[in-house]
VEXDREN-2710 file (C-alpha; in Angstrom, 1 decimal):
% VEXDREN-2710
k/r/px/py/pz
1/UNK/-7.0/36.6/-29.2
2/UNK/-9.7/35.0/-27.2
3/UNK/-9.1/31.9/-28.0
4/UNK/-4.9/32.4/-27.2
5/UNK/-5.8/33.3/-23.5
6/UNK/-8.6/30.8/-22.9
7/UNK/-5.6/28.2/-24.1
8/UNK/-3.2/29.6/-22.0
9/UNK/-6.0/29.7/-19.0
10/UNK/-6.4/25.9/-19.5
11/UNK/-3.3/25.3/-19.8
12/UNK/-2.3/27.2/-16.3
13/UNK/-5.3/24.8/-14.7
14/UNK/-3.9/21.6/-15.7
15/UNK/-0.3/22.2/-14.5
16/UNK/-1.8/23.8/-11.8
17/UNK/-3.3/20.5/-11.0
18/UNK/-0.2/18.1/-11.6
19/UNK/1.8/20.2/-9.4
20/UNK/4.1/18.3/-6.7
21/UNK/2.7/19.4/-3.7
22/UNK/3.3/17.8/-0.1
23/UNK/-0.7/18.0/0.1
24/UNK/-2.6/14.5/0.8
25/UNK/-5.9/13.9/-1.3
26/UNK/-9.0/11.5/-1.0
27/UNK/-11.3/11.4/-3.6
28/UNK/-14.5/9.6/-2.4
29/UNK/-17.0/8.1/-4.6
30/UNK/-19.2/6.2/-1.8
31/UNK/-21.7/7.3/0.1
32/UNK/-20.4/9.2/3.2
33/UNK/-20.9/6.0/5.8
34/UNK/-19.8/3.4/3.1
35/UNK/-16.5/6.0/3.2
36/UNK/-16.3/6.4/6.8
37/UNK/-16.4/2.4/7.1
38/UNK/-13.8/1.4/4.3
39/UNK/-11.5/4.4/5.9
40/UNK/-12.0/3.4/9.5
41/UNK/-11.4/-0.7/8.7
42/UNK/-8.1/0.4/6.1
43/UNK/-6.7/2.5/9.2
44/UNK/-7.3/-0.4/11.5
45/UNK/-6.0/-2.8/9.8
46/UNK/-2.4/-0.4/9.3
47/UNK/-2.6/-0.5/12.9
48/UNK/-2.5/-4.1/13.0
49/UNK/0.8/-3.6/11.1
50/UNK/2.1/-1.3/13.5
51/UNK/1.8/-3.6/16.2
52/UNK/3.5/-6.0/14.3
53/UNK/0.3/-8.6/15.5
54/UNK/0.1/-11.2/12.8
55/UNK/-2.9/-12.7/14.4
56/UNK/-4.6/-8.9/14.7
57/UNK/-3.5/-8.8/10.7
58/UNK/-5.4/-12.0/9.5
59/UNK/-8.7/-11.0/11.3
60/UNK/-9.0/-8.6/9.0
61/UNK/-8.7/-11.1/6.0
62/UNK/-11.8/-13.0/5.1
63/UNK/-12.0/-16.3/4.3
64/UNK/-11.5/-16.0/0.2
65/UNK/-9.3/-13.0/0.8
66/UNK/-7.0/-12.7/-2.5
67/UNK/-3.3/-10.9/-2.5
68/UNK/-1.7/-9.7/-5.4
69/UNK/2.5/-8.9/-4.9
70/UNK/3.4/-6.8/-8.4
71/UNK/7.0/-7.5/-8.1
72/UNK/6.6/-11.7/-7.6
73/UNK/3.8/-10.9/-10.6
74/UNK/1.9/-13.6/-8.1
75/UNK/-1.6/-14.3/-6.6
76/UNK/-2.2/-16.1/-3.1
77/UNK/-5.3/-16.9/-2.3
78/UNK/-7.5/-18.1/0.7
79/UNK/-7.1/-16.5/4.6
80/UNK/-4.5/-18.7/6.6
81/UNK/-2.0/-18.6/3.5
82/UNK/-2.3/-15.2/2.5
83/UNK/-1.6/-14.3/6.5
84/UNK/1.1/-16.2/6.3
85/UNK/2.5/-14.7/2.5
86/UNK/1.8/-11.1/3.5
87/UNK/3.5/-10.8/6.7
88/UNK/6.4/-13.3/6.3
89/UNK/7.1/-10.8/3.1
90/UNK/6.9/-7.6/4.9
91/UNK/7.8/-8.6/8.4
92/UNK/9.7/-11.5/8.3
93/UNK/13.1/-10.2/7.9
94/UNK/12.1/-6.5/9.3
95/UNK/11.7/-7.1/13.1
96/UNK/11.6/-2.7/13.2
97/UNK/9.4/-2.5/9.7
98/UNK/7.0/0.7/9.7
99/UNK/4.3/1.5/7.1
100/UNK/2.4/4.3/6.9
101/UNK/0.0/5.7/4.5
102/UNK/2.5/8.9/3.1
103/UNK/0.1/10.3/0.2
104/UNK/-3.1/10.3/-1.7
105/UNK/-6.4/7.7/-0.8
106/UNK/-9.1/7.5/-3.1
107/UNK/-12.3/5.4/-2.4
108/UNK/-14.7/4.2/-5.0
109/UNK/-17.3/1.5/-4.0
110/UNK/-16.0/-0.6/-1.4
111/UNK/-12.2/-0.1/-2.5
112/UNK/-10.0/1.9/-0.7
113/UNK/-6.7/2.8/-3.0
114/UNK/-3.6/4.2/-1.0
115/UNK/0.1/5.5/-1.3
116/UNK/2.6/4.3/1.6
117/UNK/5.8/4.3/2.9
118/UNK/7.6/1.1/4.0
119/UNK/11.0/1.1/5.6
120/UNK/13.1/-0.7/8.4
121/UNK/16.2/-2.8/8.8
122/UNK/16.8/-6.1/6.8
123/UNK/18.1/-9.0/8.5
124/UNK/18.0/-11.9/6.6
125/UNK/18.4/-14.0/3.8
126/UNK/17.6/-12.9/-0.1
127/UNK/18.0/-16.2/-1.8
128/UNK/21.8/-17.0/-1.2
129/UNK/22.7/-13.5/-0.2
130/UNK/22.9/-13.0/3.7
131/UNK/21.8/-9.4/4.3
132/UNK/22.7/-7.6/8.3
133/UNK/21.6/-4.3/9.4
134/UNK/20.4/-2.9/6.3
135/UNK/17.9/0.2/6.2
136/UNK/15.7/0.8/3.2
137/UNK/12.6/3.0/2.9
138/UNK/10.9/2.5/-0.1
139/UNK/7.3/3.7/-1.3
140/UNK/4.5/1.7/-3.0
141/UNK/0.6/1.9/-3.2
142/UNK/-2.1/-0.7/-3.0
143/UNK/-5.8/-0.9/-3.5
144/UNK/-7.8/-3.4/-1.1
145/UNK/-11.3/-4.5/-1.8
146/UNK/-13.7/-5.0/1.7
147/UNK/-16.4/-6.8/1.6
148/UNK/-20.0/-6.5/2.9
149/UNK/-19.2/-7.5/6.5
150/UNK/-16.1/-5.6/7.3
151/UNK/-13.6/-8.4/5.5
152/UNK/-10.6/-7.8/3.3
153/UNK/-11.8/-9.4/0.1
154/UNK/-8.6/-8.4/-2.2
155/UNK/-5.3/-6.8/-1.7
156/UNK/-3.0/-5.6/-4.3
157/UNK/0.6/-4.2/-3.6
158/UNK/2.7/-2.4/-5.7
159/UNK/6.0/-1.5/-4.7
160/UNK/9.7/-0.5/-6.5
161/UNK/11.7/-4.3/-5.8
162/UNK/14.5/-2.7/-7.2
163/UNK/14.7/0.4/-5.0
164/UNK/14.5/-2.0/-2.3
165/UNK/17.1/-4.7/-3.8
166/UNK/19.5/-1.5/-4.5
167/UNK/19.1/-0.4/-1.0
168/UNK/19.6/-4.0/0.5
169/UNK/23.2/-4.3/-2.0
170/UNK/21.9/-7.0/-3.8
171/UNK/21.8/-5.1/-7.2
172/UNK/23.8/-2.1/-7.9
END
């Protein structure tokens, strides 16, 4: 009998725990400053995106900066090309594009893992296909490395392409 309820107790705790609530998270392995700096920088640098300031966006990118795009399954590496890759991917074609941190953080050591939002109005081109006027919100999560001196050593971005693609009317 004991051994019945201490398996339903445990049971109660880890559905408990994997519940869908609206509730944000940040698990923090760091040292309290070394997680107020990696916190501070990552919510700079999604100002940057806010203002849409491309120049503001690469000083945040050091010199051997890496970034990893999931859905391309491709690595860019090096600060002036990377600036270039990231923004022309995420702003290029989304004058109005907004993203936003919209769920759990968790910092370990100097990397800062998020969940975000992304969303806006494609005008553009997608290969061949000429897109106009086209609003999409789709959700992703990344995990950026910072280095000693404040730097974004490694980004990695992963993101549903084919939410976005079924949005945008290129797939169906």
């Amino acid at each position: 009998m004991k051994k019945t309820i201490l398996k339903v107790l445990i049971i109660g705790v880890i559905l408990s725990s994997c519940s869908n609530n609206e509730t944000k998270t940040t698990i923090k392995t760091t040292s309290t400053s070394e997680t107020y700096k990696i916190e501070k920088i990552s919510q700079d640098y999604m100002e940057a995106w806010e203002e849409h300031n491309v120049l503001k966006i690469s000083s945040f990118f050091a010199e051997e900066v890496q970034w990893y795009d999931l859905p391309s399954d491709r690595t860019i590496k090096g600060k002036s090309i990377v600036a270039k890759a990231i923004t022309d991917a995420f702003m290029g074609y989304v004058p109005d594009m907004y993203w936003v941190k919209s769920g759990d953080t968790f910092i370990s050591g100097n990397t800062i893992t998020y969940e975000w939002t992304y969303d806006g109005t494609f005008n553009g081109s997608w290969g061949d296909i000429l897109i106009k006027n086209k609003f999409f919100s789709i959700k992703g999560l990344s995990t950026t490395a910072i280095n000693k001196e404040g730097k974004i050593i490694s980004q990695k971005d992963y993101y549903d392409l084919y939410g976005f693609q079924k949005q945008l009317g290129i797939i169906e």
